[in-house]
N, C-alpha and C positions, 0 to 999 in steps of 0.2 A: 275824731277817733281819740280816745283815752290813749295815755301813757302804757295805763298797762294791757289793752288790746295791742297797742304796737309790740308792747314784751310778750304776749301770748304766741302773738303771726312771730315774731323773731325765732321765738322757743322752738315752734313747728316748724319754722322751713328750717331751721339747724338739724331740727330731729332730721328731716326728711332728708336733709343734703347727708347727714350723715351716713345715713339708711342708704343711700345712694352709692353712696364713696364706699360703704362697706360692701355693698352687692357687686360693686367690681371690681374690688379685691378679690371677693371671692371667685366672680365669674374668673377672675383673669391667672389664677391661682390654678385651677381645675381646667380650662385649655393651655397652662405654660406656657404663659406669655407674661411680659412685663406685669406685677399686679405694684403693691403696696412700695414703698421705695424702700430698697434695701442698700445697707451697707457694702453687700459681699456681689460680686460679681463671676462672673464664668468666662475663661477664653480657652479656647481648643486648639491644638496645634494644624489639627485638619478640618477641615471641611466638606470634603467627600472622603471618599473612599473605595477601591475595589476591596472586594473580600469574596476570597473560593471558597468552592462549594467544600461542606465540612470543614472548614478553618477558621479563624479571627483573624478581626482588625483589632489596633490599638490604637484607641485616643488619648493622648496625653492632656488632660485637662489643669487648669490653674484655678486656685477658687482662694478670692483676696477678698480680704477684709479689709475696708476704709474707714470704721469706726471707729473712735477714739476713747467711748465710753464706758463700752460693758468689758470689763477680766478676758469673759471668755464669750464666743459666740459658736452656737452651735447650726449645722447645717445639715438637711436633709435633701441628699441628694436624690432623684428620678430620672430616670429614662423613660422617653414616654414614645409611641408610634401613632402618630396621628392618621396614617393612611388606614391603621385597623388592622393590620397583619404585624404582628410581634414576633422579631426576631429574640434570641435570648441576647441578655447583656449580665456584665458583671462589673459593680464599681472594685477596685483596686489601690490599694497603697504603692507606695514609691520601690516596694520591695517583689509585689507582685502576688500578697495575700488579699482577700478576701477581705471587704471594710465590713465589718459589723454592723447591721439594719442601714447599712450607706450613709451612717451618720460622721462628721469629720469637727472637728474642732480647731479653732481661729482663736487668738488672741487679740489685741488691739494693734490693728494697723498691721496686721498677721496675713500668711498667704499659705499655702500647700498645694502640694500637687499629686494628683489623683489620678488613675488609669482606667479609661473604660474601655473592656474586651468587651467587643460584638461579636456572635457567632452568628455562620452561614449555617442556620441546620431546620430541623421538622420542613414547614413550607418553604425554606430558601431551594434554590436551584440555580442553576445558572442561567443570567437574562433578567431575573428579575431586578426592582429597583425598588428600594425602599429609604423612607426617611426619619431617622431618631431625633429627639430633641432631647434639651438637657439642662431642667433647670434646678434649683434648689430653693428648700424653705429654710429661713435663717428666725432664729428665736437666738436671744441673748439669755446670759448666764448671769441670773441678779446677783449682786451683794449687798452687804446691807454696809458699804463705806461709802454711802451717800448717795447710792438709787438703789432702790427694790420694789418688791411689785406691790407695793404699799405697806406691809405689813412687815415688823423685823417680830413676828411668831416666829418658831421652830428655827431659829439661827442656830448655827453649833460655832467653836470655839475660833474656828477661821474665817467667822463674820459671813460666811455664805448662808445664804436661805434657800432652803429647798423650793426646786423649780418645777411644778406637777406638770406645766404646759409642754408637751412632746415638741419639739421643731417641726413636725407630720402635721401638726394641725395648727401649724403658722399662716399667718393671711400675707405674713412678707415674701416674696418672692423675687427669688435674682432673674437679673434677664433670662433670657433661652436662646444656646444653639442650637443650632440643626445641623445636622451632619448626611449628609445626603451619599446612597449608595448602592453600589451596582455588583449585584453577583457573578462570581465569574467560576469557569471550570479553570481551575489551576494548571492543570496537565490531563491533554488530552490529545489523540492524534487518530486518524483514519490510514488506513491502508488500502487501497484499490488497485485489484490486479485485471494485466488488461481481460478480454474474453481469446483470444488468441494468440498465438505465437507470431514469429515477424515471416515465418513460412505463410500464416495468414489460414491458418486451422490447428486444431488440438492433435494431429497425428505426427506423433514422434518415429525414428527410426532408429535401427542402430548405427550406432557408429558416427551420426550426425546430432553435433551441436547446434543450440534452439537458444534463442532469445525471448525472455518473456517478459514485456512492460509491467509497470507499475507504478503507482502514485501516491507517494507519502504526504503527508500534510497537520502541520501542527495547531490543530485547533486550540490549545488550552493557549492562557492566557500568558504562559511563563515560558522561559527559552527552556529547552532541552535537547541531549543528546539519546542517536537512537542505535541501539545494539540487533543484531538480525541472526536469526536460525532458521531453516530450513530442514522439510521431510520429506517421506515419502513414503507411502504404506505397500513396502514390498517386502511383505516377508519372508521370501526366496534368497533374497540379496541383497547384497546393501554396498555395492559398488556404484550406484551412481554418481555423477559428477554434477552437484549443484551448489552452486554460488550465485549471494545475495546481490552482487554486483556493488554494494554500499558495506562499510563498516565506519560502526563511530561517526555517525552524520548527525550534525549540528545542524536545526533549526530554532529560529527565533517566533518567541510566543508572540499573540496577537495585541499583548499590550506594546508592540514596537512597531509603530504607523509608517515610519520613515522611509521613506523611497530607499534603502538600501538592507533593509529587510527580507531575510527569505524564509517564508512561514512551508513551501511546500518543494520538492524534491522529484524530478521524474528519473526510476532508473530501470534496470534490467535482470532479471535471473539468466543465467545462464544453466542450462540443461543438459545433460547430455546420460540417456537413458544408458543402463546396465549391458555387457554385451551377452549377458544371461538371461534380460527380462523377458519372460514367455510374453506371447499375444496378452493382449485386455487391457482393461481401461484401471488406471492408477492415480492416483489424490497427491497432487502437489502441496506442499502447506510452507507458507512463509508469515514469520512473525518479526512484529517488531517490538520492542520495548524501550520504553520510557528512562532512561540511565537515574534523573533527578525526581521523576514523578513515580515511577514504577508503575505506571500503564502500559497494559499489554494488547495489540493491536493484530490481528493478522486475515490472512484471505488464503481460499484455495479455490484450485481448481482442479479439472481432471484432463488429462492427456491418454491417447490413444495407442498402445503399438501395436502396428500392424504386422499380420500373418507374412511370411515370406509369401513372393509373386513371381513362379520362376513362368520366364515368357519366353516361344518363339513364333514367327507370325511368318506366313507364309513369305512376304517382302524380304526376311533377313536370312532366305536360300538364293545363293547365285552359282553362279559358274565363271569356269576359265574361257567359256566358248558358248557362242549363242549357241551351236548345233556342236556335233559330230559326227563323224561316218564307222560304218561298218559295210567290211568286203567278205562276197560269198563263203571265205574259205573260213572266216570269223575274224579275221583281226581287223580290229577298232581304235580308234584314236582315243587316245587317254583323254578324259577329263576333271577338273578339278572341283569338286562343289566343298562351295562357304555357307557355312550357319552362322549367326548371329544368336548369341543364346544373353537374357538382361533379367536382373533382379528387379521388380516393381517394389519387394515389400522387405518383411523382417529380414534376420537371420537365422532369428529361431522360431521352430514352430511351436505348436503347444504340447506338444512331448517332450518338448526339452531339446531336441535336436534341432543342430545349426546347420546352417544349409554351406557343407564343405563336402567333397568328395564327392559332387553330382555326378553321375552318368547320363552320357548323352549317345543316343545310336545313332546310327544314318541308313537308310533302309531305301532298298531300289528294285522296284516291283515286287515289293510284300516283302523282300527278304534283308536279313543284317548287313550291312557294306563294313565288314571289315572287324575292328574287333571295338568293343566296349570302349568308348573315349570319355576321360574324366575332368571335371571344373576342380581346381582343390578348395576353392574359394569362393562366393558372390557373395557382396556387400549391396545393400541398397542404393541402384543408380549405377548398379556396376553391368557392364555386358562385358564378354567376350565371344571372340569369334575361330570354331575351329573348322576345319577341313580334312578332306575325306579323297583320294585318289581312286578314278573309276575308268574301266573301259566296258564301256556298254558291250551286252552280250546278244542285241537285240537290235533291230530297227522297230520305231513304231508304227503301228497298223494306221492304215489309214483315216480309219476313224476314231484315233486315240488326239488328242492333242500334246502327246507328248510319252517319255518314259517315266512315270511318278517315281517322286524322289520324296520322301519324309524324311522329316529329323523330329525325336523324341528325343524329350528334357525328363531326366526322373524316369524313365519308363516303368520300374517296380516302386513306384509313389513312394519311396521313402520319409520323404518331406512331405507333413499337410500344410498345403497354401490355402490362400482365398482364393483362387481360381485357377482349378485344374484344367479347364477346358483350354487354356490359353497353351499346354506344352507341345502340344504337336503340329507340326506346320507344313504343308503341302505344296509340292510345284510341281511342275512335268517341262522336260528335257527331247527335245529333235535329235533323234540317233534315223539317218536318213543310210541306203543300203547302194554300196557300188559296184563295180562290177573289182574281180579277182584283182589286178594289178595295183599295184600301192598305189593312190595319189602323189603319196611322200615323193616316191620315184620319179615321177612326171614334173614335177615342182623343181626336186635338186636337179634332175638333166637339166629342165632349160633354165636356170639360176644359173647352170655354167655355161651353159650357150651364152647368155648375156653375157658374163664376165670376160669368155674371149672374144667375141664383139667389139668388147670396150677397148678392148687390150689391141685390137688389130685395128683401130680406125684413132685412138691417140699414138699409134707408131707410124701408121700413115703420117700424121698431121705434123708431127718431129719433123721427118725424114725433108718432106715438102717445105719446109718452115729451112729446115737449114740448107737448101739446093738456090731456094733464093738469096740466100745471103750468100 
């Protein structure tokens, strides 16, 4: 083979290595990654990053020049997302403006430093993860003081020649970071109220205080303190007694992993319904708020209050005496009967009236025993017990089981309950028929028969007791 066949094959595989070398400059260019070898390099202060939702990161970036030769070297910075979802980004100077086409200029053997804000926004949300790189294209600043891009045309008076090649459509390429990152809700918290009271249902009373669980918990990613308000849609009154059971409570966000971390909070409302709240059903509302994030959280529920329950049931009629008598001529042995009178429900009912200054009767064979007896009071869970002095004016018939005794609660229903049928309560009393002479009488004689009995057989027993000694 000829000399100059071997200078041809030389010519073409130079071409072709060339051709080569250039195609993965450029391949290497347009994925950001190491291509042509350049002077200027990239290092980031971070390397991942959390960033909340609607917020920025700051990367502090360094971009050095190690070249000794060109004035001045110019670099075009990018931000690139190779997963295919673009977050925004903004290159930044050292003061916090805005770089111009992200272009930055280097001297020899020069460095700067540059800020790149990431924002969380359009498809960011919290959870996702995505990854920026960051490379730059570097093209030098010719002069004509002994390198230019061959020609000293159009020089002007400080030896510089105009440079038409953009640094954008450079084949040199600095390395590339990647900055790896994870979306986060900033400030975020849930509130969960239990489904019932620690009674262990939604019916309130009056007069009784209620405990109502709940569960705070700070899902965002940053500590925060939480501030609480409580309602209640009664627009009759607005005496209620409710308290958050929490104020000013400090929870730590979920970027603090540490076994001494408290991300959530169990506590209590305390309740205690109006002593004016008519019957029905009424909207608890507990909020919390965010002191550092300004999120607002809250839950409601609804609570019951119940119709007053005035109750008497046959069971809560007694006596001072299983029976009694009555003798021919009418006189009878006094008896005592007890009612047992209890509130089941409100205080108030749904006209507005509380249940004070009951009336209670007491009735003995259809008719009133005596005169009108009053409750000034009944609170829920409260009874009391009155009495009524009688002396039967009858014996009962033999086919009676007894003399009926009622007692009516409310008899002119002043008060509407949830159940009326429970006020009246029935029993029947043995009034048994003797003959004319008092029993009493027969009873005190021989009580004193026995007494001097006692009395004449312990003076016997003296007497005796001292003849022997």
């Amino acid at each position: 083979m000829s000399n100059k066949s071997m200078s041809k094959m030389d010519m073409r595989s130079a071409i072709v290595a060339f051709s080569v070398v250039a195609m993965l400059v450029v391949s290497f260019g347009v994925s950001n990654v190491d291509a042509a070898a350049s002077p200027v390099s990239l290092t980031s202060d971070i390397s991942s990053a959390d960033i909340m939702e609607g917020d920025f990161v700051i990367a502090t970036l360094t971009v050095t020049s190690s070249d000794n030769t060109y004035r001045k070297m110019e670099v075009k910075l990018t931000a690139n997302f190779p997963g295919g979802t673009s977050w925004t980004t903004l290159f930044l100077d050292a003061d916090g403006n805005p770089i111009s086409g992200d272009l930055v200029s280097l001297g020899k053997q020069d460095s700067t430093t540059v800020q790149l804000a990431i924002f969380c926004d359009g498809v960011c949300s919290a959870g996702d993860t995505n990854t920026v790189q960051v490379y730059g294209q570097t093209d030098p600043r010719w002069y004509n003081s002994g390198t230019d891009s061959g020609t000293t045309s159009g020089c002007d008076d400080d030896n510089s020649c105009t440079d038409t090649t953009p640094a954008s459509s450079s084949s040199n390429v600095t390395n590339t970071i990647s900055i790896s990152l994870t979306a986060r809700t900033g400030g975020s918290h849930t509130l969960a109220c239990d489904s019932a009271s620690d009674s262990g249902n939604n019916e309130m009373f009056h007069g009784t205080t209620y405990q109502w669980g709940y569960d705070l918990t700070n899902t965002g990613w940053n500590d925060d303190t939480y501030t609480f308000t409580t309602s209640v849609n009664d627009g009759s009154v607005d005496d209620w007694t409710i308290s958050a059971g929490l104020s000013n409570k400090a929870l730590t966000g979920q970027s603090d992993t540490s076994n001494t971390a408290v991300h959530s909070a169990e506590a209590s409302m305390s309740i205690k319904p109006s002593d004016l709240a008519r019957p029905g059903v009424y909207k608890i509302g507990l909020q919390a708020t965010g002191t550092n994030s300004g999120n607002v959280e809250g839950c409601e529920f609804d609570v019951v209050i119940k119709q007053p329950d005035l109750e008497v049931k046959d069971t809560d009629i007694s006596f001072s005496h299983s029976s009694a008598w009555i003798n021919s001529r009418g006189d009878s042995q006094r008896v005592t009967i007890y009612a047992t009178i209890r509130n089941n429900g409100g205080t108030v009912d749904s006209e507005g009236i509380q249940v004070k200054d009951v009336d209670v009767i007491f009735l003995v064979d259809g008719s009133q025993l005596g005169s009108v007896q009053t409750i000034s009071s009944l609170g829920y869970g409260e009874e009391v017990t009155l009495q009524a002095f009688w002396n039967p004016g009858r014996a009962h018939d033999s086919d009676e089981v007894g003399i009926p005794i009622k007692v009516s609660v409310d008899p002119s229903v002043d008060i509407q309950e949830s159940d009326a049928d429970n006020n009246i309560a029935t029993e029947h009393f043995k009034v048994v028929k003797t003959k004319a002479s008092n029993p009493s009488f027969y009873m005190s004689f021989l009580s004193l028969v026995g007494a001097v009995g006692a009395a004449v057989i312990m003076s016997a027993y003296y007497r005796n007791k001292d003849s022997e000694e």
